[in-house]
Structures are given as C-alpha cells and as structure tokens.
N, C-alpha and C positions, 0 to 999 in steps of 0.2 A: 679539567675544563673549568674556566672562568662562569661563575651563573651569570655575569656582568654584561659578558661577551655577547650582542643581540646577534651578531651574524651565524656564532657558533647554535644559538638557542634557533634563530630562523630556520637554522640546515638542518636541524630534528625534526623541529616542523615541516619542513617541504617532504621528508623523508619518509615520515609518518604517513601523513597526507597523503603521498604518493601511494603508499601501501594499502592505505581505507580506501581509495578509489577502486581498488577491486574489491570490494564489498560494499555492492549498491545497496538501494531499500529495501529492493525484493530478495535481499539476502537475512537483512536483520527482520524484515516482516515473516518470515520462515520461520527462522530462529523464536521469534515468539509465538507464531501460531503455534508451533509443536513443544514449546518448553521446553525448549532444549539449548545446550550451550554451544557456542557457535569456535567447535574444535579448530574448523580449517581459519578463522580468524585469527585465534590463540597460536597455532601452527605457525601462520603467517609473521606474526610480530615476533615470535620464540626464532622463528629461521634470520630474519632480519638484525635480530642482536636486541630488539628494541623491551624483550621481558628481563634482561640478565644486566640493564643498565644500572643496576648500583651496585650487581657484582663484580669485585677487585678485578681484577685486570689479569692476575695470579690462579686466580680460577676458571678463568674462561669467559669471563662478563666483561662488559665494556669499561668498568672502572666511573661511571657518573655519577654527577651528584643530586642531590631531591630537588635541587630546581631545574633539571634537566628531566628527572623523572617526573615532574610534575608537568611540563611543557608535552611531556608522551603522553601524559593520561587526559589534558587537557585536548590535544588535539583525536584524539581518538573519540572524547566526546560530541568537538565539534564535528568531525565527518559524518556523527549522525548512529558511529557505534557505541558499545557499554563499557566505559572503563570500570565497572564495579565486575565483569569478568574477568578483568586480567591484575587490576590494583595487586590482589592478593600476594602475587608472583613477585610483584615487587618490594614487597615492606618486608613479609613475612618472614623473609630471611634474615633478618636486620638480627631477630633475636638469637638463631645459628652464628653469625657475624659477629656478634655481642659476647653473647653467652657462648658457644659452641667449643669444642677443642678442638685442636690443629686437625688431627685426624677425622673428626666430623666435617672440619669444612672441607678439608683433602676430599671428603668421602661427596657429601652432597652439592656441595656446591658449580662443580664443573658439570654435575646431571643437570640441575637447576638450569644452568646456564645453556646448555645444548638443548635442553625439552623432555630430554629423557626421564625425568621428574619433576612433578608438581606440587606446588608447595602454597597450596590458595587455600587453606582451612584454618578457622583459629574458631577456641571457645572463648569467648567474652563476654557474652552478656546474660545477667542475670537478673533472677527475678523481683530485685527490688533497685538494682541501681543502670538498667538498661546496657548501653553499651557504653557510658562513662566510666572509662576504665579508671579517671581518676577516684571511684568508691567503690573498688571490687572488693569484695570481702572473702572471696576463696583465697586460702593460705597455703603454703608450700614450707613444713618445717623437717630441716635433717634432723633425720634418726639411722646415726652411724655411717654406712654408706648408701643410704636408701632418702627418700623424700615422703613422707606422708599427707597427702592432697585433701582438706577439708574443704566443701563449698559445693556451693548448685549452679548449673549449668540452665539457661532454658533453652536455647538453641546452638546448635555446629555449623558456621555459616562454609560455603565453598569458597 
C-alpha cells in the first residue's frame, strides 16, 4: 500500500470507524469504572484484520505499512477508544520480524495475526532513564550459546 495513497488511507479509516461505532461511551466508561481491558474491543479489531496490519501477508497479516498503522491507531483514538490497549499488538512484533528465525516467525506470527496470541508486553523502562529507550543501560552479552541479561527493570507494561 502506497502511505501517499489518501483514498487508500480514507478506507482504513471509515473501516475502522465503522468498527468503534460499536463501542459507545457506555462501553469505554465500563471498561474504566472496573479496570479492566476492554477484550471484546481487542477481539473486534484482531477479527477485522485491523491488529495484524504490519504482519507480512506470508503470515496471515495484512502486509501494511506504519503509516497505515498509525491511521488505525489514530482513528481508534478519535472514536473516543484506547489505542494504548492495542498499540502493543502492533509494534511489538517488529522485533520477532527483525530479530526472529524463520521458524519463530512460522511459529508466532500467524497466532499473532488470528488473536490466538498476544503479544502487548515489553520491559523498558528503567529506573534512571524512563522509557527513553535511546539510554537503556540493561545489556544482553553472548556467553556461547546462551545471553546473559544485566540491568533493572521498574515496570512490565501490557
């Protein structure tokens, strides 16, 4: 998909859009009265294709690109829902994609894409440089065929 393309980036939007309209206010006012995460939302955008948008095409995701993902998480905010509930589903694979071997992505990424697996956790932030990942100071050095992980964690965000 072209990012360029307005009518292609429009038809996410209306698509999107169309999908937050069944989740009024008195859905997301729920969802915060009880602290809780709003599954049948998540459900919703995972069935519609709209979490697996920057997974390959080879996997079972739409194959888009982060300005198309950004256009999903944009309009999810404007309908009035949380794109800090779903973001996660979206990036976090990037480093599986990156990093990952054939058979990891074989393995997770068509789960990812169907809903079957959630993939919304990352440690990042620490206690002296926040979430600026650009001064993390936890290290990952090989020792043989193993990694040894030094560094502090202060929170596991969902």
């Amino acid at each position: 998909m072209n990012p360029n393309n307005n009518e292609e980036l429009k038809a996410i939007r209306e698509g999107v859009r169309a999908l937050c309209a069944e989740f009024d206010a008195a859905y997301w006012r729920k969802i915060d009265e009880e602290k809780g995460f709003p599954e049948a939302f998540v459900k919703a955008l995972t069935d519609a294709g709209w979490l697996s948008a920057m997974i390959p095409e080879e996997y079972g995701g739409s194959g888009l690109g982060l300005a198309e993902a950004s256009v999903i998480l944009e309009e999810v905010n404007r309908c009035g829902g949380n794109s800090g509930t779903v973001h996660g589903q979206m990036y976090n694979m990037f480093t599986l994609l990156r990093h990952g071997s054939e058979a990891q992505k074989s393995f997770y990424l068509p789960k990812l894409a169907s809903g079957e697996l959630r993939l919304q956790s990352m440690g990042v932030t620490e206690p002296t440089t926040g979430t600026d990942t650009t001064k993390i100071k936890t290290t990952a050095v090989r020792h043989g065929d193993k990694y040894v992980i030094n560094g502090q964690k202060v929170w596991i965000s969902r």
